[in-house]
Kinemage of the C-alpha trace (Angstrom):
@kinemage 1
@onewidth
@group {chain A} dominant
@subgroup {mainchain}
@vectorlist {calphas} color= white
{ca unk a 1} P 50.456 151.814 105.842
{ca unk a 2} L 49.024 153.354 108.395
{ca unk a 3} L 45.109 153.394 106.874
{ca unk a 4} L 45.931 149.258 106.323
{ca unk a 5} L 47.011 149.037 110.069
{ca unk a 6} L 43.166 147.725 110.917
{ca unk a 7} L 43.643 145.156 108.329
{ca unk a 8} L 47.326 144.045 109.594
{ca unk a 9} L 45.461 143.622 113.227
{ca unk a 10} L 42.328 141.613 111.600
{ca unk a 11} L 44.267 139.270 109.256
{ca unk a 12} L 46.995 138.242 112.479
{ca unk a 13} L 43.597 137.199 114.275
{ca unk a 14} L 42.554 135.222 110.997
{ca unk a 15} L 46.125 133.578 110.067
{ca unk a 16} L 46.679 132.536 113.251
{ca unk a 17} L 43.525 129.918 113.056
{ca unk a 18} L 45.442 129.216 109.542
{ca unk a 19} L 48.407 128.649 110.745
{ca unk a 20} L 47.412 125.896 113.449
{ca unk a 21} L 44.848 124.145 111.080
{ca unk a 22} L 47.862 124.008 108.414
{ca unk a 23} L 50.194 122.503 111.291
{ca unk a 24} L 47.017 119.940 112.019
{ca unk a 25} L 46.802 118.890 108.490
{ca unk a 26} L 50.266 118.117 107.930
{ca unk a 27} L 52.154 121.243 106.761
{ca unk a 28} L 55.574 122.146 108.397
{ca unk a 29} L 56.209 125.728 109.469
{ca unk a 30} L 57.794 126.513 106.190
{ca unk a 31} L 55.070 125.708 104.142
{ca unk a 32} L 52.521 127.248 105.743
{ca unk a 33} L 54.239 130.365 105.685
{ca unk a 34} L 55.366 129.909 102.181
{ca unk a 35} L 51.309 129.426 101.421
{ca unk a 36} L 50.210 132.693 103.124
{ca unk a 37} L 52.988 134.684 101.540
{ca unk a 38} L 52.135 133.288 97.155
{ca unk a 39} L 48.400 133.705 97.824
{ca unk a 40} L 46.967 136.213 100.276
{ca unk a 41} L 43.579 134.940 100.602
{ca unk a 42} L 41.738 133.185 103.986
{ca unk a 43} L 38.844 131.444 102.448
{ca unk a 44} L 41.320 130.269 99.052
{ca unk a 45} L 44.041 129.035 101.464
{ca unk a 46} L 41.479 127.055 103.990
{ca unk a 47} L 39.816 125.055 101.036
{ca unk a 48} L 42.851 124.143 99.802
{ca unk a 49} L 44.399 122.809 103.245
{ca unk a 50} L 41.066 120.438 102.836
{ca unk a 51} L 42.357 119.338 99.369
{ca unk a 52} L 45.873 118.679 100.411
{ca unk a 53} L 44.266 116.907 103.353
{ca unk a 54} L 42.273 114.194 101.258
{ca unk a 55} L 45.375 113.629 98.725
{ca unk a 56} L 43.528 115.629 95.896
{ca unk a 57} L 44.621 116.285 92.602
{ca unk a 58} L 46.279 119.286 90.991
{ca unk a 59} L 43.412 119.443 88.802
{ca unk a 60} L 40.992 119.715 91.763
{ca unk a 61} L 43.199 122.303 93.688
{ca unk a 62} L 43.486 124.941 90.575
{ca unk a 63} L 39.563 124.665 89.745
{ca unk a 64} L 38.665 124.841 93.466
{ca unk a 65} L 41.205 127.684 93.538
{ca unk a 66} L 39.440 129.197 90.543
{ca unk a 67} L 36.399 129.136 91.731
{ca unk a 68} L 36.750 130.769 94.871
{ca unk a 69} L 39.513 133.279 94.207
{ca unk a 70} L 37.653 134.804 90.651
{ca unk a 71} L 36.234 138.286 92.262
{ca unk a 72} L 40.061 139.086 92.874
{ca unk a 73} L 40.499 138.844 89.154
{ca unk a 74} L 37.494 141.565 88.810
{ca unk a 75} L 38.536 143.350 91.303
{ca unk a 76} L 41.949 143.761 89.870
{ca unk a 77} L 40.828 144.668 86.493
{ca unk a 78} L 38.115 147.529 88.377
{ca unk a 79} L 41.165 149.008 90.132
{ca unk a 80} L 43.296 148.697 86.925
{ca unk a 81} L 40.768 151.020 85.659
{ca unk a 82} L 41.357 153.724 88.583
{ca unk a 83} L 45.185 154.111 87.577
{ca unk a 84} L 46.983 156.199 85.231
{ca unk a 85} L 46.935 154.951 82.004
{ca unk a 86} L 50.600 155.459 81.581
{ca unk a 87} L 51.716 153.729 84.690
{ca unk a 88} L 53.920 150.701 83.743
{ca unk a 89} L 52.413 146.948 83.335
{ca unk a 90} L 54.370 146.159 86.367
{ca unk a 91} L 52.678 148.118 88.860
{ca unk a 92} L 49.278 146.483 88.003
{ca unk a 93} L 50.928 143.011 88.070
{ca unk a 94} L 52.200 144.055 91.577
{ca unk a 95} L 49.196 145.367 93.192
{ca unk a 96} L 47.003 142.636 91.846
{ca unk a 97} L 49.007 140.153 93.447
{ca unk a 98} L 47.948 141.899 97.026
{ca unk a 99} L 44.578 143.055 95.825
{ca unk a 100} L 42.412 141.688 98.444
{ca unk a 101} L 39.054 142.402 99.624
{ca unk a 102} L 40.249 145.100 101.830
{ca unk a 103} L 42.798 146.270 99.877
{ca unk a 104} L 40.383 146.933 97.060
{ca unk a 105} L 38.276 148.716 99.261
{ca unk a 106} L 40.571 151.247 100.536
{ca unk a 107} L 42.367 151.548 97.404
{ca unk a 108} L 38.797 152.416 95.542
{ca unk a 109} L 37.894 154.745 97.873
{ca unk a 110} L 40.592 157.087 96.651
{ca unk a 111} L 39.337 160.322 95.016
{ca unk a 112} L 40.888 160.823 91.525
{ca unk a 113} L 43.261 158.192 89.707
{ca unk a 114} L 44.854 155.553 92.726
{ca unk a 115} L 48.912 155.627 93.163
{ca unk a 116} L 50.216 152.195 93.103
{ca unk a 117} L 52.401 153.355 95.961
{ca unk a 118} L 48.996 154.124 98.146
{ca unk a 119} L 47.963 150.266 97.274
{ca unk a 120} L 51.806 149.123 97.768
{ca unk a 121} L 51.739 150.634 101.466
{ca unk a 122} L 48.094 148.866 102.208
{ca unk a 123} L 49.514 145.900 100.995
{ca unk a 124} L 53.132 145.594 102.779
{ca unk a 125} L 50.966 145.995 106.046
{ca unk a 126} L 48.257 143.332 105.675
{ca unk a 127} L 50.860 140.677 104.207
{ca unk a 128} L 53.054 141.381 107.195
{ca unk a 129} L 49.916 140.666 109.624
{ca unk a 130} L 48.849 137.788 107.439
{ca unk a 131} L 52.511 136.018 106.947
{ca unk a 132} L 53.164 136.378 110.602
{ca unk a 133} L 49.653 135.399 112.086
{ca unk a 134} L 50.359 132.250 110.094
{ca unk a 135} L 54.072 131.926 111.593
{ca unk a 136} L 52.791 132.533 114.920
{ca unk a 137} L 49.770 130.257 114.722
{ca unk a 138} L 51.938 126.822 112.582
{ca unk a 139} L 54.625 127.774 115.116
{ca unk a 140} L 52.371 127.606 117.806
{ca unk a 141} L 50.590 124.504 116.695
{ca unk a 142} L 53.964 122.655 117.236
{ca unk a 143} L 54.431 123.359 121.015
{ca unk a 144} L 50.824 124.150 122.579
{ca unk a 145} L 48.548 120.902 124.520
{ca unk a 146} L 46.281 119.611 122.201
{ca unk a 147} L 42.782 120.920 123.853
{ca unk a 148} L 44.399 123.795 123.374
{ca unk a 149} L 44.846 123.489 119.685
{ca unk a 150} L 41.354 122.329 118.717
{ca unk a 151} L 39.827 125.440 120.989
{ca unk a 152} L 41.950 127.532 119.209
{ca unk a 153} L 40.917 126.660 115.249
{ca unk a 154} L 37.771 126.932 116.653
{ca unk a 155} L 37.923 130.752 115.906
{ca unk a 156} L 37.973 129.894 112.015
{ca unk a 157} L 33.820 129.119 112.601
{ca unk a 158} L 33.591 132.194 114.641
{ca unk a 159} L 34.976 134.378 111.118
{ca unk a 160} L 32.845 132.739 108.755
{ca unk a 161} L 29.679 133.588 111.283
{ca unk a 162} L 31.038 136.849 111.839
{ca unk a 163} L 30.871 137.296 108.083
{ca unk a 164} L 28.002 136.203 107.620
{ca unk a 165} L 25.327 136.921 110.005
{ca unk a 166} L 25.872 140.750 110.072
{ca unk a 167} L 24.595 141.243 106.332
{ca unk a 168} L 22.178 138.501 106.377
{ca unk a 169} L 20.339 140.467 108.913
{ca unk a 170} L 19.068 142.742 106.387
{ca unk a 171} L 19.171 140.684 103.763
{ca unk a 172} L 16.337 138.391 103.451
{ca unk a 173} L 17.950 137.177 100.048
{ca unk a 174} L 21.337 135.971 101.368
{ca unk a 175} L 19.557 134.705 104.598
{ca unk a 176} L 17.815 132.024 101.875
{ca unk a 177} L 21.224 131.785 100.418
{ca unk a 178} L 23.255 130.616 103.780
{ca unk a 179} L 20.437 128.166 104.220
{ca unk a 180} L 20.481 126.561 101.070
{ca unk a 181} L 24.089 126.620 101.205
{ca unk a 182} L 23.937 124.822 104.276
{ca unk a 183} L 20.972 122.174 103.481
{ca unk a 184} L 23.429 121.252 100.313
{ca unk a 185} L 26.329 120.925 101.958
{ca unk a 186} L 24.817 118.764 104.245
{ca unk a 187} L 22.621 116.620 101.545
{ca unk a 188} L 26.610 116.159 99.972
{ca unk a 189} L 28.286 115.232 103.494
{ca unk a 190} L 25.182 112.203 104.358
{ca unk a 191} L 23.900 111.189 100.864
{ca unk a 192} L 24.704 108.119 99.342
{ca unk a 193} L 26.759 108.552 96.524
{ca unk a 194} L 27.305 112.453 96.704
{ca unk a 195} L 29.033 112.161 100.338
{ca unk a 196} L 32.171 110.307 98.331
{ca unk a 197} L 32.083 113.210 96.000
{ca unk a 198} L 35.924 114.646 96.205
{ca unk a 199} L 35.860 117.411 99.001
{ca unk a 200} L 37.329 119.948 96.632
{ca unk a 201} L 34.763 118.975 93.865
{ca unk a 202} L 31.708 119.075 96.013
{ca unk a 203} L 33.280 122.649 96.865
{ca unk a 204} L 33.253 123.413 92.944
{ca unk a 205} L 29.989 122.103 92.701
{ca unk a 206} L 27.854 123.752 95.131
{ca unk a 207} L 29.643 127.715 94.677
{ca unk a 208} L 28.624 127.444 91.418
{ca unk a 209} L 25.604 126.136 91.509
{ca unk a 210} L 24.202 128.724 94.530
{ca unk a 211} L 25.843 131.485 93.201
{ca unk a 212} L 24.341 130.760 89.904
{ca unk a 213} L 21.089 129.628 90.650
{ca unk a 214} L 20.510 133.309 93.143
{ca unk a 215} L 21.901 134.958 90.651
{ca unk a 216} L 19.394 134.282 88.284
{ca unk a 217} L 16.913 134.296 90.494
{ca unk a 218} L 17.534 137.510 92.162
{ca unk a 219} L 19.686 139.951 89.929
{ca unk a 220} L 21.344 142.810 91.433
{ca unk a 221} L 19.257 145.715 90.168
{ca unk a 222} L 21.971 149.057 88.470
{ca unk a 223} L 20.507 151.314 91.377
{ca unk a 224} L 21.599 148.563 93.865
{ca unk a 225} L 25.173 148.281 92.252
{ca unk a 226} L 25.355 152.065 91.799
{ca unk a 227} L 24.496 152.301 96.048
């Protein structure tokens, strides 16, 4: 618990932003809560507040779910693969459900085979920061002004470009990436036809396509996974 304490501290920051979009798009305190405690993941849980938003289908909200949540189901079965053989089912079933990306990290960066119970204390501390950043930002969202509010979710844009410009810096690959990402998504908000694309589809649409197409293009050599 106390090597996840960094992580309680940097999802509170994150679920806050959550919890006041969620409150903007309709969700009670309850739900939003509810949300961040079945699914434990930011970017997951913010494209599906979109597809609630614009009356989507179930269909829409498991493949858009699918789509963006699949390196947790890779991750879990890497981990899986750093445990004792002879541990029960259950503790796998457990620590996948809390497997994030920082979870994983910590967890793999255990010498030997990983204790559940090392993954179990990572995890109790980032859901707590998680749950209640999103109970103190939908709770929040109910009594603060307004201006306030939209200044506020305003630090949602500040993660993703926190994310994302620190690698791209040295990366010329991804910096081609983020820019075709954004000329798409663009081309699919002002096009005729493709800007009445479904908002969880056009989601769908262009992951797969970018992550396909630079995939292809520009394959992660074995020395560069190995590093």
């Amino acid at each position: 618990m106390k090597e996840g304490l960094p992580i309680c501290l940097g999802y509170l920051a994150v679920s806050f932003s959550f919890g006041i979009i969620a409150m903007e798009r309709g969700l009670s305190v309850f739900q939003a809560v509810l949300m961040s405690a079945m699914n434990l993941t930011s970017a997951g849980q913010f494209a599906a507040l979109t597809v609630i938003a614009e009356g989507s289908g179930y269909l829409v909200m498991a493949l858009n779910q699918l789509v963006i949540n699949l390196r947790y189901c890779l991750m879990s079965c890497s981990l899986s693969q750093r445990m004792d053989p002879k541990l029960p089912f259950f503790h796998r079933f457990f620590v996948a459900y809390g497997n994030t990306d920082e979870v994983f990290a910590l967890s793999m960066m255990q010498k030997g085979s990983v204790s559940p119970f090392y993954s179990y204390g990572v995890i109790l501390i980032a859901a707590l920061g998680w749950i209640g950043g999103t109970f103190l930002g939908a709770a929040a969202g109910s009594i603060l002004p307004a201006r306030v509010l939209q200044a506020l979710s305003m630090a949602l844009y500040a993660m993703f470009i926190a994310i994302v410009v620190p690698p791209a810096k040295d990366n010329k690959v991804l910096r081609v990436l983020i820019l075709a990402a954004m000329a798409l998504s663009a081309l699919f908000t002002f096009a005729p036809v493709l800007k009445d694309m479904d908002s969880g589809i056009r989601v769908i649409v262009l992951t797969v396509v970018l992550s396909a197409s630079f995939a292809w293009l520009h394959p992660v050599g074995e020395e560069e996974k190995t590093a």
